[in-house]
C-alpha angles and dihedrals in degrees: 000000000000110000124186111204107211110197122166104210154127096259114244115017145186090219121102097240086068083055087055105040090057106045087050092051084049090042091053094045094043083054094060096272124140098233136186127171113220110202134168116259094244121157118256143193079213104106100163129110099262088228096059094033092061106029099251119157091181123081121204129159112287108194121191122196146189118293126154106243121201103120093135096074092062155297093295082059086055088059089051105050093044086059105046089041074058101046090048087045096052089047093044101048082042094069103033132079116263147152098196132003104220130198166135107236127078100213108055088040090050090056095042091048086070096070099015155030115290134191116184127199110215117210107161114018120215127122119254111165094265087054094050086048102046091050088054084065138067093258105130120231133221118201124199096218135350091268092077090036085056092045089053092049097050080049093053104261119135115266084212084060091057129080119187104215118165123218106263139198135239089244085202099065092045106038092073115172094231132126117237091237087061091042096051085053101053095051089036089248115171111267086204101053132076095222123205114209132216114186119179140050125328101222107134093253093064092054108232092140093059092061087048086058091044091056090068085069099051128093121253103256077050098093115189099203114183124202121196147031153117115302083237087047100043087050081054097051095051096049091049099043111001095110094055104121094232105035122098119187115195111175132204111003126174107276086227080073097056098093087048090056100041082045082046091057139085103201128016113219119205090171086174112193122227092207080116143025087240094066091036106038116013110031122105104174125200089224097076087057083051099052099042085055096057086064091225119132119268136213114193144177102274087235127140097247097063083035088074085066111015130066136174077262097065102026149355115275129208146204101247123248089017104121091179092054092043091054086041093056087041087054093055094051090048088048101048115054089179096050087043087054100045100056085040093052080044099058097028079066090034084052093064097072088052098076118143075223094063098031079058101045086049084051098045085043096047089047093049099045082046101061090113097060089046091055135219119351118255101194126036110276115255105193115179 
């Protein structure tokens, strides 16, 4: 099958969806799929091959077309840019041979719909008018959790048009055989101290400012480093919690670097915040697959959406926005090396069924078996 990725972003990116977006397009090509990523010609600090930036062994066609980029000089710039990247996209994927035309943005797939087969991946829920059109349509869906299959139902979509599919880890990259003495060397992390990791971004939904207000209930050996950010939020963060005595903010770091630094850690915070439905009903972060692959214990935001994958059995889970508790459940995984080893044996296992390789093959599978709610061909099928 000859799948386009359309992804309308700045390629390559920092952010976690260009993460994403390449480990799928390798996964589906990895699973016997034609594939080819669609991006907009934008301008990026990023000067890296993709494929090494990303990690990514497998090669695949990477096009990228016309859009006018001015986003910089405001939100009405954002309009326009995500219209002209649409209208490209509907003339590209037109003239080039495809089965099925993938993504993660409403509006191109709402224009190429028009002339060909569309899958979309849903990550946030929500309505805006491109959403209500493209779901007219035949266009499949692929939800993140249960949370957002539930959200489209509600909304009158099919359940038989919508596939729950996690986000998922390259469990090879992750599961590194490296003690955490050696780890901590090699990124000049403390010997002394347990250290509790936070990886990701460091907006208020994903809760890392929780962790920075927990840490004011640990004790001092007891070290909250957190890895990742914006250059503006990472300025922010600093300014909020950098002179607490045991918090260490590291910033951006190389994404290579990830499984040495979840190896490096004691305990793997994921203090999502319920401020949105996004964080307590639809996310479903990479992260957590991460995480569960390092085979090092996990404490998490009691919320719906990690429910859908973690349990008392794999983790500790916590009461949101509560810094005491979270320090609390920190505390018993620190003070019980059997119990630490025992949710961290349980998701290490948990994590297996959470492959890019298996979340391509349910896709290409839901895709192929749903030809009939898509509707008639309009190129020649080119299985693989």
């Amino acid at each position: 099958m000859k799948i386009i990725y359309v992804a309308n972003i700045r390629f390559p990116t920092e952010k976690a969806h260009g993460i994403q977006i390449m480990k799928m397009c390798e996964a589906f090509a990895n699973t016997g799929n034609e594939v080819e990523l669609v991006v907009p010609s934008r301008s990026t600090p990023i000067e890296a091959d993709p494929f090494e930036y990303y990690s990514i062994d497998t090669r695949f066609p990477i096009k990228k077309i016309f859009v006018i980029d001015l986003l910089k000089y405001g939100k009405f710039w954002f309009y326009v840019e995500s219209l002209s990247f649409a209208i490209s996209a509907f003339f590209y994927t037109l003239f080039t041979r495809k089965d099925v035309v993938f993504g993660r943005d409403e509006l191109p797939l709402l224009l190429i719909s028009l002339h060909s087969k569309t899958a979309w991946e849903t990550h946030t829920g929500g309505f805006s008018s491109s959403t209500k059109l493209l779901l007219r349509g035949k266009t499949l869906i692929v939800a993140i959790t249960d949370g957002l299959k539930n959200f489209y139902i509600k909304n009158g979509v099919k359940p038989e048009r919508i596939l729950v599919a996690p986000d998922s880890v390259d469990a090879e990259q992750f599961d590194i055989d490296i003690p955490k003495e050696e780890a901590r060397k090699r990124l000049d992390l403390p010997q002394d101290k347990k250290i509790v990791l936070y990886t990701g971004h460091l907006y208020d939904w994903k809760g890392a400012h929780i962790l920075a207000q927990a840490a004011k209930f640990l004790p001092e050996d007891v070290l909250a480093v957190f890895v990742g950010g914006t250059d503006h939020d990472i300025k922010s963060f600093k300014e909020r919690f950098g002179a607490i005595q045991n918090v260490s903010i590291l910033g951006k770091k190389p994404y290579e670097l990830m499984p040495l630094y979840m190896k490096a850690a004691d305990v793997l915070s994921l203090p999502n915040s319920p401020v949105n439905d996004i964080s307590s009903l639809y996310t479903s972060p990479m992260k957590l697959f991460e995480y569960m692959a390092s085979g090092r214990p996990i404490i998490a935001s009691d919320l719906p959406s990690l429910r859908e994958i973690l349990s008392e059995n794999n983790s500790v889970m916590v009461k949101p926005d509560e810094p005491e508790l979270l320090a609390n459940g920190i505390m018993k995984i620190l003070s019980d090396k059997s119990f630490a080893e025992n949710i961290s044996r349980q998701s290490y296992g948990d994590s297996k069924q959470y492959t890019w390789g298996k979340r391509a093959e349910s896709i290409t599978y839901f895709i192929k078996q749903n030809k009939g709610i898509m509707g008639k061909w309009n190129v020649p099928d080119s299985r693989s």
